[in-house]
N, C-alpha and C positions, 0 to 999 in steps of 0.2 A: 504493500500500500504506500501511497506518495500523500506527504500531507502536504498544504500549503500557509507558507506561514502571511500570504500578503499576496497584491499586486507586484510583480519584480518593477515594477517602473514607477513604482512610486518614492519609493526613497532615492533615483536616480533624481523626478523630478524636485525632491525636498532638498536634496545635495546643491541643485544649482540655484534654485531659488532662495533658501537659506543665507548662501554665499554673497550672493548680489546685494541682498536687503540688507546684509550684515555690514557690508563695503559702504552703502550706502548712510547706513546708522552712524558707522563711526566715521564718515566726512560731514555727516550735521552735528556732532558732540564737538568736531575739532574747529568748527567754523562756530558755534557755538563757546566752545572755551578761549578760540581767541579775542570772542565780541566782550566775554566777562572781564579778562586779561586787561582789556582796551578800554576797561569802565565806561564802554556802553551803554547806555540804557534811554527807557522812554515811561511817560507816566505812564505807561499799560503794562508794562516790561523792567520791572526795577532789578538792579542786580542778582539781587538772593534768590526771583523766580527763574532768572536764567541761568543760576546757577544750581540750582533746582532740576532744571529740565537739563542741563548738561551731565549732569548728574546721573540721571536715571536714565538719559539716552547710552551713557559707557556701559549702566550695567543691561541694558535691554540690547545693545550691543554684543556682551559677552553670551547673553543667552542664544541667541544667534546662531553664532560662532559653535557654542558648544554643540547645538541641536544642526548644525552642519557638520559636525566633525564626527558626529554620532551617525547619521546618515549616511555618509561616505565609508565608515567602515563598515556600518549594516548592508549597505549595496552590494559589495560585496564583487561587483566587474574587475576594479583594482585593487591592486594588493597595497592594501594601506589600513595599516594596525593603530590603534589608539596611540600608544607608547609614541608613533612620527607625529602625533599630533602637538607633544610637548619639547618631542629634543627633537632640535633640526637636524637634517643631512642624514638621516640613517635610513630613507624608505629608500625602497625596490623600484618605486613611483617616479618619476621624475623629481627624484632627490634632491637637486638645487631648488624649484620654484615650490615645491611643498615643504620642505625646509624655512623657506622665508614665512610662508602659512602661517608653521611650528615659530616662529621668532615674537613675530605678529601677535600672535596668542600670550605666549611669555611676556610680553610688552605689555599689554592689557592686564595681565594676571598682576603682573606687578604693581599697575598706578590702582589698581582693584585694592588689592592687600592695603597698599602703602596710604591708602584716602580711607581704610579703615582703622589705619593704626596712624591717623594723623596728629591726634594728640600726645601720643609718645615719641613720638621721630621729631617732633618741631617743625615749625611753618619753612623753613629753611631749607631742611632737608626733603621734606615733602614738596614743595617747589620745584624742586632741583630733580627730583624723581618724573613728578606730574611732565617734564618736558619729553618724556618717553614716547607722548601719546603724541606728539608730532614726530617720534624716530617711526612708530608702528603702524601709521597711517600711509607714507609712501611702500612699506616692506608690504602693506598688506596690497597694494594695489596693484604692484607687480608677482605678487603670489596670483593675483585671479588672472592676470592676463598669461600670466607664465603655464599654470597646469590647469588653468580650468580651459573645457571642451566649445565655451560658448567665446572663444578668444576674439574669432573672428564674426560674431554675428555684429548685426547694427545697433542691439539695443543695449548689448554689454561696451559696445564700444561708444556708444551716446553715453551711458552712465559712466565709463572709468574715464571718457577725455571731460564729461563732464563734468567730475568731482573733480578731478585737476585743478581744471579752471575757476571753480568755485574754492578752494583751499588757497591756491595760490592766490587769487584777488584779496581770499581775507589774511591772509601772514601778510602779502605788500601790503596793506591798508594798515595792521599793526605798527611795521615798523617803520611805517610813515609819520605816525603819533609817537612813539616812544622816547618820553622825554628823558632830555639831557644825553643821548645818543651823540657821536662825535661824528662828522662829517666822514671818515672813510669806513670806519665800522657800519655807519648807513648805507655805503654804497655797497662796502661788500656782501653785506646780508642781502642787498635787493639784489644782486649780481646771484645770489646763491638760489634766491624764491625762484627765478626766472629761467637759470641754467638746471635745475632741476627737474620740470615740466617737458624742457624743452629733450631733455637726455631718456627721460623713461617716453616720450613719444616717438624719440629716434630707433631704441630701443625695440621699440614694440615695429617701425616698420619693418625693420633688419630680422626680426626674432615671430613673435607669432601671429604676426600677420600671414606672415610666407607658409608655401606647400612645402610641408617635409618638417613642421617645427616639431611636430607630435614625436619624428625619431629624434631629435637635436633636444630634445627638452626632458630625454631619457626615460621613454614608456619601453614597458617589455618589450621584447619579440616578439612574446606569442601571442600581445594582446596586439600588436600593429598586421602581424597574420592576416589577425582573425579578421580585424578592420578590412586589409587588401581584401579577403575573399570573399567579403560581404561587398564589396565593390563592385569586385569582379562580373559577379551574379547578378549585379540588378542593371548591370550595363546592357544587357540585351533582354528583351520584354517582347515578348508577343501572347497577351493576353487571354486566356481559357477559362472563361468561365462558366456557371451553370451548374444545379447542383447535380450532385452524384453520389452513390455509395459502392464502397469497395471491402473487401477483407485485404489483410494486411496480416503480414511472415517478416519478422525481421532478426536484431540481436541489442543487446541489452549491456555496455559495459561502463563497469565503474569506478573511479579513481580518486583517491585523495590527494588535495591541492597543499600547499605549503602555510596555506591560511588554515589550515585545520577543517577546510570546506570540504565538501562530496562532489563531485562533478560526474554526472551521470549521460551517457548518450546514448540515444536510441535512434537505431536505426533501421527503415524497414521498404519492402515493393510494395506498390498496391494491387490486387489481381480481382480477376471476377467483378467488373465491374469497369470504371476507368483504370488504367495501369497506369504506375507513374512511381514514383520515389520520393519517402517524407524522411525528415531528422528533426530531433529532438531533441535539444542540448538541454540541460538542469543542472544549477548551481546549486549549493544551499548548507545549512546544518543538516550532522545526521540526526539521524530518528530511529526508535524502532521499528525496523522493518521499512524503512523509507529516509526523506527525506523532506527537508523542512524548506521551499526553494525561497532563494534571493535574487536570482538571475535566470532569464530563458532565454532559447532561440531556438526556431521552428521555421525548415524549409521544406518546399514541397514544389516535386518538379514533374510533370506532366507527361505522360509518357511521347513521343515524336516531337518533341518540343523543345527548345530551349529557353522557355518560360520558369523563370525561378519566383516563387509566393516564397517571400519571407515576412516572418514576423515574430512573436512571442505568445509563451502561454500566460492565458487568462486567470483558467481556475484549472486548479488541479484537487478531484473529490474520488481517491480511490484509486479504480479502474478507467475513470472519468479522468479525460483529458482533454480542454477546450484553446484552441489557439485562433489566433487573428492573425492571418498573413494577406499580404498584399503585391500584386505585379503589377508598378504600374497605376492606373488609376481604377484597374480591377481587386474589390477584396473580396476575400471569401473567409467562412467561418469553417473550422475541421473540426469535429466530433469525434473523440477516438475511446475506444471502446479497447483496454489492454488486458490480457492478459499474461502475466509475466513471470518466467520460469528463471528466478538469481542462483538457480546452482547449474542449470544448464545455459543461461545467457541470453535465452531466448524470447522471443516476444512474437507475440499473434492477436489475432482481435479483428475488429474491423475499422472503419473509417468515414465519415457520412461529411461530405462538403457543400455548403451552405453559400451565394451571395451576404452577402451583408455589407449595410448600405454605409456608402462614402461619407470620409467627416469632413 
């Protein structure tokens, strides 16, 4: 029996949304703490409430952070243990930019501690601490664009040049007040706001913007594979649709991952009905007698065709295996009916394929 512990795609989607709102949290606390810094304020807006709200924007910040970091190891596609989330440089993962993640985090943890234990440390030295959250706010912004997968869309890229530029206008705008400031210590601070924006954008066109950052940026092998041959497959499309029922003969093998994961695949013909050939990838925690999944992948190829439906499973209840694959702008729904023999490897059942309508 296969139990399921969840959607596999839903902590993929928690991972990246998490990450974003988090980025974005903490370039409103640091634009935010340098308006308090700047003794800003307005009769609506008096210091203590924006220091209030900056306040509780770091720690709704770290909440964040931490329920993205929780996500990303429960996903379960990369190999990325809790443990990378606090000491940099040690993941499997593209170890430099999830490293700076791990830094980021440290940065945060520390003005966190340090603005709770502010009456023993002294306004002095907790001052001197609190400047961290302008060291952790560039490290974190090149951590999303370095390993996260949304590098190159438009609205991760609208948010990371746009917090940019929103930090950088409020640090110039600080040290444009900053009294009794000496005339080249002014200049070279603003020399610094400006060559810095300008260096993680140069950065970013040289780095992942470009095709091929994903192997430069240090992902596995076998997860950039898997990527190419999911490429490969959906590069040619010639669409089959219609429903249909088959019995299905296949095999059944199972392997332990370096995460302590299960990795199961299943592989089988279809006959008696359409012929064609399905796969069934499964990640997950073990289980008794099964498997607890975190990750799928489900392809299905047509027999005379070089039509590949790829997708993922849905629900998994038993015997009961439901996937959504797509060729193309044709999807269909598979119904799999398994029975499955783990000491001779084997798998049999049937197969029942469904339209199901475009989103």
């Amino acid at each position: 029996m296969i139990a399921v512990a969840g959607n596999a795609k839903t902590f993929w989607y928690l991972t990246r949304g998490t990450g974003i709102v988090a980025l974005l949290l903490l370039t409103a606390s640091i634009v935010l703490g340098v308006l308090t810094t700047s003794r800003w304020r307005t009769p609506r807006w008096p210091r203590f409430a924006l220091s209030a709200v900056h306040r509780n924007l770091t720690l709704l910040t770290l909440v964040f952070i931490v329920v993205h970091v929780v996500t990303t190891v429960l996903d379960g596609y990369a190999p990325v243990r809790l443990v990378d989330a606090v000491v940099p440089f040690v993941s499997a993962y593209r170890p430099v930019w999830l490293g700076l993640g791990a830094v980021a985090f440290d940065l945060l943890l520390a003005l966190v501690v340090t603005s709770l234990l502010r009456a023993r440390l002294g306004y002095r030295l907790w001052r001197q601490i609190h400047w961290l959250a302008y060291a952790s706010w560039p490290v974190a912004l090149v951590h999303a664009l370095g390993t996260g997968s949304d590098a190159r869309s438009s609205f991760m890229l609208l948010a990371g040049l746009g917090s940019l530029a929103v930090v950088a206008l409020a640090v110039l705008a600080r040290v444009a007040v900053i009294p009794g400031l000496q005339r080249p210590v002014r200049v070279a601070a603003t020399l610094a706001v400006l060559i810095t924006p300008l260096a993680i954008v140069a950065w970013y066109q040289s780095g992942p913007s470009q095709h091929g950052w994903a192997k430069r940026a240090g992902t596995p092998g076998s997860l950039l594979a898997a990527g190419h041959r999911t490429t490969q497959r959906v590069a040619i499309v010639r669409p089959v649709g219609g429903a249909f029922s088959a019995t299905l003969a296949g095999h059944i093998a199972e392997s332990n991952n370096a995460n302590g994961l299960v990795d199961v695949v299943i592989t089988g013909t279809l006959n008696r009905g359409r012929l064609g050939a399905v796969r069934i990838d499964l990640r997950g925690e073990p289980l008794q007698g099964g498997v607890s999944m975190t990750a799928s992948g489900v392809s299905y190829v047509p027999a005379g065709t070089r039509t590949v439906y790829d997708g993922s499973v849905t629900t998994l209840d038993g015997r009961a295996v439901v996937a959504d694959v797509a060729a193309g702008s044709t999807r269909l729904r598979l119904l799999f009916s398994l029975n499955i023999d783990a000491a001779a490897g084997t798998v049999s059942g049937s197969v029942r394929g469904t339209p199901a309508a475009s989103e």
